[in-house]
BAFI-3210 file (N, C-alpha, C; in Angstrom, 3 decimals, decimal comma, padded with zeros to 6 digits):
// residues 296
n [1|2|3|4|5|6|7|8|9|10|11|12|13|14|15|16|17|18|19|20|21|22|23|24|25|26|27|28|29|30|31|32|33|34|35|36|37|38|39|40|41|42|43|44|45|46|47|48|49|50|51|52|53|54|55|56|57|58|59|60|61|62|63|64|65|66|67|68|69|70|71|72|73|74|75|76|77|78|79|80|81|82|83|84|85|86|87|88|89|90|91|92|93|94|95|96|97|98|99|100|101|102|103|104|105|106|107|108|109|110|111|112|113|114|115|116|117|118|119|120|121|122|123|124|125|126|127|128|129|130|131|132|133|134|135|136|137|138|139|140|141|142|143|144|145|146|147|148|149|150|151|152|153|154|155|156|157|158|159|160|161|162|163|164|165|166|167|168|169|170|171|172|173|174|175|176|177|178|179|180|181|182|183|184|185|186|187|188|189|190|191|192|193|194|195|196|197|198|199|200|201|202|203|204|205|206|207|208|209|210|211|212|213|214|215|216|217|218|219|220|221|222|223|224|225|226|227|228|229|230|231|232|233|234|235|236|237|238|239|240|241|242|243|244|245|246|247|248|249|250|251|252|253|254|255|256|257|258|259|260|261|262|263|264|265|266|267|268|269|270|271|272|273|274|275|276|277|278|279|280|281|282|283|284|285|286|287|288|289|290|291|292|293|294|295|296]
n.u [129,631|126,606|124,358|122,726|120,809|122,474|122,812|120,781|121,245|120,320|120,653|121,192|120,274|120,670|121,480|120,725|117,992|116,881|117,083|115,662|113,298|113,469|113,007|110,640|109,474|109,616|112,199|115,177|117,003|120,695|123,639|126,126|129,122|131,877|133,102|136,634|138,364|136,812|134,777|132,207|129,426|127,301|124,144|122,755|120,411|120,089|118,429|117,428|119,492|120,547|120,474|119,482|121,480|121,652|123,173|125,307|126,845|129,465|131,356|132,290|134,518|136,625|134,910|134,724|137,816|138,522|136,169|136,345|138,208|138,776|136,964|135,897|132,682|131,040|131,205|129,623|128,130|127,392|125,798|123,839|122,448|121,892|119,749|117,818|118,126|117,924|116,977|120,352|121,721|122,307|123,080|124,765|125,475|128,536|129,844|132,593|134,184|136,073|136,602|134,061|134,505|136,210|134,306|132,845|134,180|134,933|132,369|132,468|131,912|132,335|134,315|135,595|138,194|138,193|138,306|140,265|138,088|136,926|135,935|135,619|133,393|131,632|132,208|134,412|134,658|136,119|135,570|135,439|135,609|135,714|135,028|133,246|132,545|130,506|131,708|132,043|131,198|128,692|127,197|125,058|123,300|124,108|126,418|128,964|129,832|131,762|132,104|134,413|134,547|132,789|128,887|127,434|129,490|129,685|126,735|127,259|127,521|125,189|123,082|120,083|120,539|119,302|116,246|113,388|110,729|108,984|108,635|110,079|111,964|113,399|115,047|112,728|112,375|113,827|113,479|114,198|113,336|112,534|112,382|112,404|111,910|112,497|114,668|116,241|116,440|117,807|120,354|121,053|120,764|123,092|125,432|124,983|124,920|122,991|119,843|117,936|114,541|111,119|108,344|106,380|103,564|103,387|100,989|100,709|103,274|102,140|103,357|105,012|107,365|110,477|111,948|115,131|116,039|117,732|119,168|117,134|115,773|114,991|115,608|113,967|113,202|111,698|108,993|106,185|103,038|100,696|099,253|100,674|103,005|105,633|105,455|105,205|107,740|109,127|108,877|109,617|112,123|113,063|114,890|115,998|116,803|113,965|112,402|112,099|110,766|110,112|109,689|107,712|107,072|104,627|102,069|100,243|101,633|103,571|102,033|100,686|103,370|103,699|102,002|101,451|103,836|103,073|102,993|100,934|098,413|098,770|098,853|097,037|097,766|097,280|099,551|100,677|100,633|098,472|098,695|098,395|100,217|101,766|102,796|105,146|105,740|108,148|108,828|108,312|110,444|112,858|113,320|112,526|110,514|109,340|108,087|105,863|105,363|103,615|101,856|098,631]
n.v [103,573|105,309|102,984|103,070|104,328|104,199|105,210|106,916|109,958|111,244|114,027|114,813|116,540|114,742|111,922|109,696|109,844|110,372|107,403|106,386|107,517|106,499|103,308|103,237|103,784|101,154|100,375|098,946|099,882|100,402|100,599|102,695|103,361|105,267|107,899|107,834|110,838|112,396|113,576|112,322|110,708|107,161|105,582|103,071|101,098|098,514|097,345|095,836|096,080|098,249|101,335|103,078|105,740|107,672|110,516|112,126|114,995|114,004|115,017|118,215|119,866|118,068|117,978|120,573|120,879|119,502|119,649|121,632|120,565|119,586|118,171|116,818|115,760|116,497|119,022|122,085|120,582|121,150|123,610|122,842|120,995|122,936|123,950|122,595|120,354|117,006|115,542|115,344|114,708|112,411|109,359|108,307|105,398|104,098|101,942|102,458|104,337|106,122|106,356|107,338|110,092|111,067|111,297|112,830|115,288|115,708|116,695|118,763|118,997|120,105|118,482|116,435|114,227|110,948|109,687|107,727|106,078|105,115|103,206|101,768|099,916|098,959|096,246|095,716|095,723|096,821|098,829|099,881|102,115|104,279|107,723|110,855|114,248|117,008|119,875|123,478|124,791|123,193|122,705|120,320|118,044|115,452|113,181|110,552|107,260|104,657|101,011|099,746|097,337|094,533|093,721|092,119|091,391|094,111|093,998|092,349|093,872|094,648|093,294|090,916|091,325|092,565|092,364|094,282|095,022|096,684|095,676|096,752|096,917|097,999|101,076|103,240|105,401|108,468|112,039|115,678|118,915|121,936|125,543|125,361|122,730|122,064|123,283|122,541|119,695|119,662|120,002|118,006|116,193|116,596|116,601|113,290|111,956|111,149|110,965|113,971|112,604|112,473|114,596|113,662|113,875|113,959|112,576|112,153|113,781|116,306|117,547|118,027|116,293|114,918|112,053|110,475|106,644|104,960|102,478|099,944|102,136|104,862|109,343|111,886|114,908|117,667|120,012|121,746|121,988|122,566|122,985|120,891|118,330|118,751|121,682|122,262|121,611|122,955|125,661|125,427|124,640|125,631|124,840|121,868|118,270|116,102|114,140|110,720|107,610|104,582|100,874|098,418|095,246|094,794|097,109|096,981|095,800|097,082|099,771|098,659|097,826|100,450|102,015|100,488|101,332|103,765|105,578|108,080|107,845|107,338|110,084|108,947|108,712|108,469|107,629|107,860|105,557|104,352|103,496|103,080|105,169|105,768|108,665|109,484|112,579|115,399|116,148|114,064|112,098|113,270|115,908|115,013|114,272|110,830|107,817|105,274|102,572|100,282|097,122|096,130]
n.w [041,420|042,400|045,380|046,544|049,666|052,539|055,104|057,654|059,219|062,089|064,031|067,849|070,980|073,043|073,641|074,920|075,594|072,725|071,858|073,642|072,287|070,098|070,322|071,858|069,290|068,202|067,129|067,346|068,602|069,789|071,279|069,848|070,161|069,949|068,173|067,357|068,354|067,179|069,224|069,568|069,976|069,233|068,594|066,549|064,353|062,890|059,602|057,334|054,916|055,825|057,916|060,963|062,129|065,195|066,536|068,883|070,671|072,484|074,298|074,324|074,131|072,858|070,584|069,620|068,943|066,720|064,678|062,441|060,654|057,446|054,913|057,290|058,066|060,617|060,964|062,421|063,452|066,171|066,700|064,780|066,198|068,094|067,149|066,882|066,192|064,414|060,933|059,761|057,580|054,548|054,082|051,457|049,826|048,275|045,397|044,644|045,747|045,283|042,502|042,204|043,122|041,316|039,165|039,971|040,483|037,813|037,090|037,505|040,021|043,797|046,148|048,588|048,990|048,730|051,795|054,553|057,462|060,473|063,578|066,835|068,179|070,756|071,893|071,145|068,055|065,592|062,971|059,260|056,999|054,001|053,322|052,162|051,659|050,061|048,871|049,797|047,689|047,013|048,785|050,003|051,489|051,872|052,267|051,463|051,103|051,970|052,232|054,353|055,670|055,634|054,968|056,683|058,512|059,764|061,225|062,922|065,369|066,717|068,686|067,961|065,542|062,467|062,931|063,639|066,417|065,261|062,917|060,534|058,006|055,548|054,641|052,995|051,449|051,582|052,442|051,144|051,912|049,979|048,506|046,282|044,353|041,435|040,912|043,077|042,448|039,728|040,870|041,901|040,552|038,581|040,888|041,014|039,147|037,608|035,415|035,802|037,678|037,182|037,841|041,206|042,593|045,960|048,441|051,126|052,428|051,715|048,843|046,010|044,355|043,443|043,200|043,272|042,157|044,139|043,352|045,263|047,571|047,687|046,801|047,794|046,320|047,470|047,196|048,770|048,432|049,394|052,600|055,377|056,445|055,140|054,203|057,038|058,193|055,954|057,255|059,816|060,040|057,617|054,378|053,995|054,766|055,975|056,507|056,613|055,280|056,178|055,523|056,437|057,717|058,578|059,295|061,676|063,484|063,782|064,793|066,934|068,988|069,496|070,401|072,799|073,744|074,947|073,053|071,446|069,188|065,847|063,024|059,340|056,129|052,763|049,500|046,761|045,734|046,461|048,819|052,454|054,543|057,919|060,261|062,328|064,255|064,666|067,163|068,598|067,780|067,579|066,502|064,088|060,838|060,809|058,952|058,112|056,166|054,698|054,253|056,478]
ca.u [128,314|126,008|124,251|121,461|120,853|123,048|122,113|120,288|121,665|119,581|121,524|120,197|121,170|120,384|121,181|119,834|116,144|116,637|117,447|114,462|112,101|113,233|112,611|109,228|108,855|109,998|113,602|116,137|118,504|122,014|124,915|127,302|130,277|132,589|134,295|137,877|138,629|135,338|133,953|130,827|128,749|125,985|123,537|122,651|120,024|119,997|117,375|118,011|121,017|120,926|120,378|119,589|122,180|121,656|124,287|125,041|127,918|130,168|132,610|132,379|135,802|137,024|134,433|134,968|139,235|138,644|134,972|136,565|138,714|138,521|136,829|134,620|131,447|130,716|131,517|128,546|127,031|126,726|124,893|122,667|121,915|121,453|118,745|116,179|118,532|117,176|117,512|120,596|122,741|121,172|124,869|124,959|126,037|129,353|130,870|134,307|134,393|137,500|135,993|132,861|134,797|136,635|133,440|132,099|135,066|134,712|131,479|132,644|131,697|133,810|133,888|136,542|138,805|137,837|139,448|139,687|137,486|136,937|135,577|135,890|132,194|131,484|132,216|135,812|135,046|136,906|134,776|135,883|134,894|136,020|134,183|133,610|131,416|130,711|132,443|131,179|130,358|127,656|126,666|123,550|122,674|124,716|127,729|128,918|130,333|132,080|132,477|135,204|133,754|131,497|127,735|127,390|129,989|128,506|125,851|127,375|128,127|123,907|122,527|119,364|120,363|117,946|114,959|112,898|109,667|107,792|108,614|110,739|112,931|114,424|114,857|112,126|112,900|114,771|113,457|114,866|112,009|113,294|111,635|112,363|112,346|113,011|116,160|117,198|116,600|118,990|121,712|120,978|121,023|124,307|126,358|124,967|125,486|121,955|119,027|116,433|112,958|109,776|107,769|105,075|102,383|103,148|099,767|100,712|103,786|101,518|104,437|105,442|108,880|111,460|112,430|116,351|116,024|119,158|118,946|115,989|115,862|114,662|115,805|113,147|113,538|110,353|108,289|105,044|101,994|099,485|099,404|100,982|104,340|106,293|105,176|105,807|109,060|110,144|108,685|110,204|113,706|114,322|115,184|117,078|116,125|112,675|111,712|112,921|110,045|110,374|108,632|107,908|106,182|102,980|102,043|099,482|102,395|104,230|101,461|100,170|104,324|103,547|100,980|101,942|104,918|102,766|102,824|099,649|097,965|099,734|098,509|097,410|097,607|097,042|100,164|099,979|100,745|097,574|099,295|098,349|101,408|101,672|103,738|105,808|105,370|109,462|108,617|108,340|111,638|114,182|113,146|112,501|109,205|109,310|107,152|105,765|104,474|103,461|100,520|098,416]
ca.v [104,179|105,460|102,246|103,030|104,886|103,772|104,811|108,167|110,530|112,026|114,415|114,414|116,662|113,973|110,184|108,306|110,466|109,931|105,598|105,881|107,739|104,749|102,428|103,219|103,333|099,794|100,581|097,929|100,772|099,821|101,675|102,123|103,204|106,370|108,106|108,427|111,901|113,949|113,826|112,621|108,746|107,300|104,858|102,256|100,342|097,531|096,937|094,686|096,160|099,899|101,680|104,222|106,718|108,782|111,071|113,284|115,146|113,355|115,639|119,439|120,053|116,819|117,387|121,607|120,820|119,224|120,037|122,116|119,855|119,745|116,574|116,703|115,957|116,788|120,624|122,881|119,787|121,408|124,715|122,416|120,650|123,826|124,768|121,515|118,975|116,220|114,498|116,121|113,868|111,457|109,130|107,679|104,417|104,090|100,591|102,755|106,209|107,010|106,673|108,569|111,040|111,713|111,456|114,201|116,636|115,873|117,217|119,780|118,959|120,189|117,137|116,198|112,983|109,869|109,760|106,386|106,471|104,234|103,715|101,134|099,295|099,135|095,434|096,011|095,402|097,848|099,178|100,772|103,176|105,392|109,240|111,774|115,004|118,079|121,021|124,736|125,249|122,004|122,544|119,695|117,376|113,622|112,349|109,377|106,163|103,002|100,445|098,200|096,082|093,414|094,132|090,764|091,811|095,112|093,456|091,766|095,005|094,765|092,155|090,798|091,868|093,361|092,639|095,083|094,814|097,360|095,133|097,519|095,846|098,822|102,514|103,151|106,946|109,794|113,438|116,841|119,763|122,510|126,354|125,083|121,072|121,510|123,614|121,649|118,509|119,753|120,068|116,774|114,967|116,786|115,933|112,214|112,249|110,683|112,104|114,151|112,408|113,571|115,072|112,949|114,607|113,100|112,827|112,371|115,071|116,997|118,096|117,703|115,630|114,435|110,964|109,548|106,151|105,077|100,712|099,498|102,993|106,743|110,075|112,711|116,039|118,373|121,207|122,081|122,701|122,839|122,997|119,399|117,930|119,454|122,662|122,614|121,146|124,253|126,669|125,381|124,814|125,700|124,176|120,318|116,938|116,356|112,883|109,436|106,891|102,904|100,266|097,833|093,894|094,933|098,543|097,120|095,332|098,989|100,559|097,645|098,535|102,534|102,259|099,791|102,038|104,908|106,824|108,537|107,001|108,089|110,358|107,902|109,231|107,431|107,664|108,410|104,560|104,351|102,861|103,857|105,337|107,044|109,587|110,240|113,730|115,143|116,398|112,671|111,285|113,666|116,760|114,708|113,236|109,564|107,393|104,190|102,292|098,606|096,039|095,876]
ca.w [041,315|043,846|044,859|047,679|050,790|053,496|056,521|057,357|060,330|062,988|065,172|069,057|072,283|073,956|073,140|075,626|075,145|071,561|072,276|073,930|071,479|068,887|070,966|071,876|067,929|067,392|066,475|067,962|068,758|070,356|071,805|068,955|070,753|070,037|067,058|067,999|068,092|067,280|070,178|069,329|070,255|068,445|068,895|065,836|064,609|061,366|059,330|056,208|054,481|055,749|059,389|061,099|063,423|066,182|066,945|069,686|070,583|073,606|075,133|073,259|073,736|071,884|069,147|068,791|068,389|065,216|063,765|061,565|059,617|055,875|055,018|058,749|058,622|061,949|061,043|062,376|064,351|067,870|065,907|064,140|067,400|069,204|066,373|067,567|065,369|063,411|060,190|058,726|056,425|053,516|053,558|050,012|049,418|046,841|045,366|044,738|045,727|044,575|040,996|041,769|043,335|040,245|038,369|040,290|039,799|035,935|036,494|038,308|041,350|044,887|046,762|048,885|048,739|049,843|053,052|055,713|058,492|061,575|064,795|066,977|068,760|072,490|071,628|070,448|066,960|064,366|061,870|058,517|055,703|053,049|053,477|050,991|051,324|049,461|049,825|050,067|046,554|046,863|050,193|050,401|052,881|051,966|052,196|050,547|051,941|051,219|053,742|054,050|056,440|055,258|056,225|057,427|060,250|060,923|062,011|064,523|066,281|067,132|069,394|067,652|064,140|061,900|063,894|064,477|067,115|064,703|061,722|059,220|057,240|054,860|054,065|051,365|051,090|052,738|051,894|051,298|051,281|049,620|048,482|044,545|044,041|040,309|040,503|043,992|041,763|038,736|041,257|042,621|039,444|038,220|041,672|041,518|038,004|036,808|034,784|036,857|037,234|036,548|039,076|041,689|043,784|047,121|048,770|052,419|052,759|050,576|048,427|044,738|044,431|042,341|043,470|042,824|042,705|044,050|043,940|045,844|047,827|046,574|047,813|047,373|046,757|047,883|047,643|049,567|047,339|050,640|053,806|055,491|056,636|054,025|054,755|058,316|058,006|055,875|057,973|061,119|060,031|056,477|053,611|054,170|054,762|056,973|056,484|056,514|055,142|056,385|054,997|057,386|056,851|059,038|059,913|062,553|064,155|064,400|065,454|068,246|069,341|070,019|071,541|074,114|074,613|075,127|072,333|070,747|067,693|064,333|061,499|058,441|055,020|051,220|049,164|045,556|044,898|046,666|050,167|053,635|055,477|059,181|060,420|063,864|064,548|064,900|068,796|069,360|066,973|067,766|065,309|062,336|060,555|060,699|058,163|057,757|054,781|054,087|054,174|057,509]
c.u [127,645|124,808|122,663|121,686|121,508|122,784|121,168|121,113|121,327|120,141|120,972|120,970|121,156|120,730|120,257|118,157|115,825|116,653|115,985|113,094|112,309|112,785|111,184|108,417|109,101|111,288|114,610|117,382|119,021|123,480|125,483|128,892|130,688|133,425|135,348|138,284|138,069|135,007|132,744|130,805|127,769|125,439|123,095|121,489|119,815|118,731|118,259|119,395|121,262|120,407|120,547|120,547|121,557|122,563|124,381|126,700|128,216|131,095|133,053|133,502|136,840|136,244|134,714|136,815|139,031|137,274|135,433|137,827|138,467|138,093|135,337|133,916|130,214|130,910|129,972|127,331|126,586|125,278|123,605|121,859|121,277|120,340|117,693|116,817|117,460|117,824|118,980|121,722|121,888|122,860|124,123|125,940|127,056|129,581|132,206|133,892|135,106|137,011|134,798|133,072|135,317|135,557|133,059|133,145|135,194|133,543|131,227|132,011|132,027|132,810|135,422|136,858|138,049|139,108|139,309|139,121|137,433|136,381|135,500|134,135|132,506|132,264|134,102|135,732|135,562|135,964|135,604|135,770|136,125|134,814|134,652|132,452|131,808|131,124|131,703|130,484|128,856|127,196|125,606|123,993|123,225|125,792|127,884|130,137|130,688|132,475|133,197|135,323|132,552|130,307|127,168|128,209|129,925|127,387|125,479|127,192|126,338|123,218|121,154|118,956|119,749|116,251|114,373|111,440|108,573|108,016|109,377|111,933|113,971|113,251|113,908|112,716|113,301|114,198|113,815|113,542|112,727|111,616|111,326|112,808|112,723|114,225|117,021|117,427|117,515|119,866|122,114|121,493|122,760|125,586|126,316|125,248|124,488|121,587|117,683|115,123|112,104|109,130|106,284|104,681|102,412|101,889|099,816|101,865|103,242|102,340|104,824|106,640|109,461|112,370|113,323|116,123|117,403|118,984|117,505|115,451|115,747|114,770|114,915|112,864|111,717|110,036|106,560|104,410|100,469|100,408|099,538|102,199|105,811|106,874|105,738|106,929|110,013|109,413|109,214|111,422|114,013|114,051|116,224|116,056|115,241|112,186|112,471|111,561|110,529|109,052|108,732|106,880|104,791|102,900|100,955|100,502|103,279|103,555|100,786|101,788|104,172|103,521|100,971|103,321|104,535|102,639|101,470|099,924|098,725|098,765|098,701|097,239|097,223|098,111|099,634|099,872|099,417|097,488|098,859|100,085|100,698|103,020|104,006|105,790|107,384|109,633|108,879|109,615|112,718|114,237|113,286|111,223|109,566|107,974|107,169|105,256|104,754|102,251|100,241|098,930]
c.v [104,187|104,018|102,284|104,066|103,846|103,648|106,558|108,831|111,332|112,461|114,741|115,622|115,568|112,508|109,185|108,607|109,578|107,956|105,953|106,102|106,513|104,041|102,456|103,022|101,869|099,617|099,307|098,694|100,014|100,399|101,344|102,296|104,929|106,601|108,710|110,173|113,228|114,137|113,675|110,711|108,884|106,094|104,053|101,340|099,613|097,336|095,850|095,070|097,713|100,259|103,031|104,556|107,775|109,196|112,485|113,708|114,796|113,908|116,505|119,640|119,038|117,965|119,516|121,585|120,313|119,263|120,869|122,002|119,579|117,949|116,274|116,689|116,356|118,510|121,075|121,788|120,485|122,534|124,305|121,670|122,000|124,627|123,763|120,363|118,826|115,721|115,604|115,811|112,421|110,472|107,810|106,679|104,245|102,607|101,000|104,002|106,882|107,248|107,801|109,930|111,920|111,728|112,654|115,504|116,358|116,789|118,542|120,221|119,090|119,546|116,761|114,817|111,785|109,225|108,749|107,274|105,573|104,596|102,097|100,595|099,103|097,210|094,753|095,837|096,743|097,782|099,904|100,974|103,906|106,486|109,902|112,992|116,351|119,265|122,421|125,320|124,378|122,061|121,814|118,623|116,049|113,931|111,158|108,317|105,136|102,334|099,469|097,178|095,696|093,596|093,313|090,918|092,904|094,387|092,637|092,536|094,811|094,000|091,851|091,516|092,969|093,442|093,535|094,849|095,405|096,683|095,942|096,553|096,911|100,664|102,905|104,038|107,566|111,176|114,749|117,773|120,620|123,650|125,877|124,095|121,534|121,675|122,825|119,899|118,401|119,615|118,859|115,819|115,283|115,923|113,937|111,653|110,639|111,523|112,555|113,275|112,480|113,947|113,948|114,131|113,395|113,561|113,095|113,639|116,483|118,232|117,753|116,830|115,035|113,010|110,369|108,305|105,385|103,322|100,666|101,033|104,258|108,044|111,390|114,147|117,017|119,374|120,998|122,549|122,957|122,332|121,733|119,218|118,904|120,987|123,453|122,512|122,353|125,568|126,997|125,460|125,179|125,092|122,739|119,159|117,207|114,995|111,101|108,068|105,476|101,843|098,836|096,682|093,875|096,264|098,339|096,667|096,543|099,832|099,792|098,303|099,842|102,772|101,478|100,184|103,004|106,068|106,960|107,810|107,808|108,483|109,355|109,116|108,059|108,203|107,481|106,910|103,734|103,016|103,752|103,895|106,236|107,433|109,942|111,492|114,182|115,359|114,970|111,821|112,066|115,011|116,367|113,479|111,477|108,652|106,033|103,417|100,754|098,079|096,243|094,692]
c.w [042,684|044,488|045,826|048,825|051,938|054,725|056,670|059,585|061,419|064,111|066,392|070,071|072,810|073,845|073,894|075,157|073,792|071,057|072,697|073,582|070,758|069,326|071,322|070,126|067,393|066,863|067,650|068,162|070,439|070,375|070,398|069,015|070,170|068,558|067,501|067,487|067,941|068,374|070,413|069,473|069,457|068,951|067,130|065,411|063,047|060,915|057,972|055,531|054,951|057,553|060,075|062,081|064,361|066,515|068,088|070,051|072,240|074,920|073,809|073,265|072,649|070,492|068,570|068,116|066,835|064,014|062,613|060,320|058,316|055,642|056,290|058,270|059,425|062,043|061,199|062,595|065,037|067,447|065,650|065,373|068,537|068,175|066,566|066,777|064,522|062,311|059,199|057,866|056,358|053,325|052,328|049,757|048,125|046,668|044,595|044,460|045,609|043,409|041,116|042,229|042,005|039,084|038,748|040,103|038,447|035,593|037,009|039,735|042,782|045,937|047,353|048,562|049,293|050,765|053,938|056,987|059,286|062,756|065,577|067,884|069,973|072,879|071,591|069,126|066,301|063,465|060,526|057,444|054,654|052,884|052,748|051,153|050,801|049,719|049,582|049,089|045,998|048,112|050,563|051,554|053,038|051,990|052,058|051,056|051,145|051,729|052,987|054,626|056,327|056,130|056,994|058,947|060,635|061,213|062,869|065,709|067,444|067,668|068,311|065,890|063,524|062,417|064,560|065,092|066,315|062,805|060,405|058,843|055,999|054,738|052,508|050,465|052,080|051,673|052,235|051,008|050,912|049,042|046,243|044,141|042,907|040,077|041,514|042,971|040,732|039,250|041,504|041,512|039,071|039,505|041,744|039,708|037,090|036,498|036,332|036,102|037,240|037,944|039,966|042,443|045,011|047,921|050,490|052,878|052,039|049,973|047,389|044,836|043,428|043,410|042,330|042,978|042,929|044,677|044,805|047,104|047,034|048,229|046,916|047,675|046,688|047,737|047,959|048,388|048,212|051,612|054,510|056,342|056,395|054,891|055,886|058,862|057,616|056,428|059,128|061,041|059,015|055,358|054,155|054,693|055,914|057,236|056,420|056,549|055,192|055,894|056,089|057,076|058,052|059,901|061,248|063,430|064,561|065,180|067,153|069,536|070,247|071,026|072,513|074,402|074,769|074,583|071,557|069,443|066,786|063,324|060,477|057,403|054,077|050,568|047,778|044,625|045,744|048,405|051,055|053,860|057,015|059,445|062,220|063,677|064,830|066,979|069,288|068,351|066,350|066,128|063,787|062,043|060,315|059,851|058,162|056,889|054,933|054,390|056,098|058,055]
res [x|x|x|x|x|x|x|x|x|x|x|x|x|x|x|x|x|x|x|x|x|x|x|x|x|x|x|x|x|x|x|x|x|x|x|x|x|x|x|x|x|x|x|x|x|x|x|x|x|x|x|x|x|x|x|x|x|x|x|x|x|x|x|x|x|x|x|x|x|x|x|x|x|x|x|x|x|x|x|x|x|x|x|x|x|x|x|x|x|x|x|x|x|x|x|x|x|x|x|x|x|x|x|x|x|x|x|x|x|x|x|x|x|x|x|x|x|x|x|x|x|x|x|x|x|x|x|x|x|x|x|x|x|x|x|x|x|x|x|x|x|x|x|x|x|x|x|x|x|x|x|x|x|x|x|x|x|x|x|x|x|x|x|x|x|x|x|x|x|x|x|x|x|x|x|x|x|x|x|x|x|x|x|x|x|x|x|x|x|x|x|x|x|x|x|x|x|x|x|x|x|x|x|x|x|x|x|x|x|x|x|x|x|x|x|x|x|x|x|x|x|x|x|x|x|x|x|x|x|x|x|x|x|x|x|x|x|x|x|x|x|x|x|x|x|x|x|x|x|x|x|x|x|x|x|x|x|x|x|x|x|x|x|x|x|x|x|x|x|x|x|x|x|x|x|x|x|x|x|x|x|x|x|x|x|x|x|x|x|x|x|x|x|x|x|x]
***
């Protein structure tokens, strides 16, 4: 079963830029070394059981020879990078994705195999997965993971652990905006192979949604009902993921952070569970809204 959000994927021209927008946000990002063969590096950073990526591509010739491998992930990176990037894979936590693979072709779902993956840390450690994403007749925004290295020793790979300076501690939500949440939400439920659930009025992306909750983590699918986030999100790029909300154990301690790295004060909102959150702007976090939520 699907069991949480894993990590979320924010694609970059740039890595180091993008290392150093996180970083000004409080992120504890940390080289993460090279995927053999794509052509592509990333940068890393832990929070309690999940983490975010930055990815950029390394050496285009490496990563165009095999981008178009059955199975790739990385197919129609450079494109999406040469459109302003940003957030554009939700990777979905499995505890045996061989089974939910064959759950999802029961439900008629085209989904490739779960295939080994690897990569090795700047460190020398060996890392390693089982990868699975949808194929052309499902075309959305996750891919689905199953690590076979203990998260206790990924998180060696990261000097200073989970610690982050702006206090986050986990992935609350990850969101998809879309022109028709209810029918993007039927598809959603069928490939993940829960019930859809009911609709919220999110107050700060000011956008209707259908929140999965997937274990201590929700992935929320969107539409714009005013003018907001949302909105501007699918006006600028589209339909696909826009957001990536963190909950963090003091939002003055994130924001004290910023702004002693120089970044402008943050949009606050009130959330419909009647929480302040603020919002990174994507100009400043690598073409994708960034969110924060928790107690002052």
């Amino acid at each position: 079963m699907f069991t949480r959000i894993d990590h979320v994927m924010i694609c970059v021209p740039d890595l180091k830029r993008a290392i150093e927008q996180y970083r000004n946000m409080g992120f504890n990002m940390q080289d993460g070394g090279v995927h053999p063969g794509k052509g592509t590096h990333n940068a890393i950073a832990f929070t309690q059981d999940d983490y975010i990526e930055l990815l950029a591509i390394r050496d285009m010739a490496e990563h165009q020879a095999t981008a178009g491998e059955p199975g790739n992930s990385h197919a129609g990176l450079a494109q999406y990078i040469a459109a302003g990037g940003g957030l554009r894979y939700i990777i979905l936590q499995s505890d045996d994705l061989a089974a939910d693979v064959a759950a999802m072709r029961g439900r008629g779902i085209d989904v490739s195999d779960a295939m080994d993956r690897g990569r090795r840390t700047p460190g020398g450690q060996d890392l390693r997965w089982k990868a699975a994403v949808l194929g052309p007749r499902n075309p959305l925004p996750i891919f689905l993971i199953q690590h076979l290295t203990p998260v206790a020793e990924r998180r060696k790979q990261v000097p200073g652990g989970n610690n982050q300076p702006n206090a986050v501690f986990t992935i609350e939500r990850a969101y998809v905006i879309s022109r028709d949440a209810n029918a993007e939400a039927a598809l959603y439920a069928k490939v993940l192979g829960i019930p859809q659930p009911p609709i919220q009025r999110g107050m700060v992306i000011m956008s209707d949604m259908f929140v999965f909750q997937l274990g201590p983590t929700g992935l929320g699918i969107a539409q714009p009902y005013a003018p907001g986030p949302g909105e501007e999100a699918l006006e600028r790029r589209g339909p696909g993921p826009f957001q990536v909300l963190f909950r963090t154990k003091s939002m003055g301690a994130a924001a004290r952070w910023m702004q002693e790295h120089g970044m402008p004060p943050l949009k606050r909102g009130v959330r419909n569970t009647g929480e302040q959150a603020m919002l990174v702007p994507p100009e400043l976090a690598g073409g994708v809204y960034i969110g924060f939520v928790g107690p002052e």
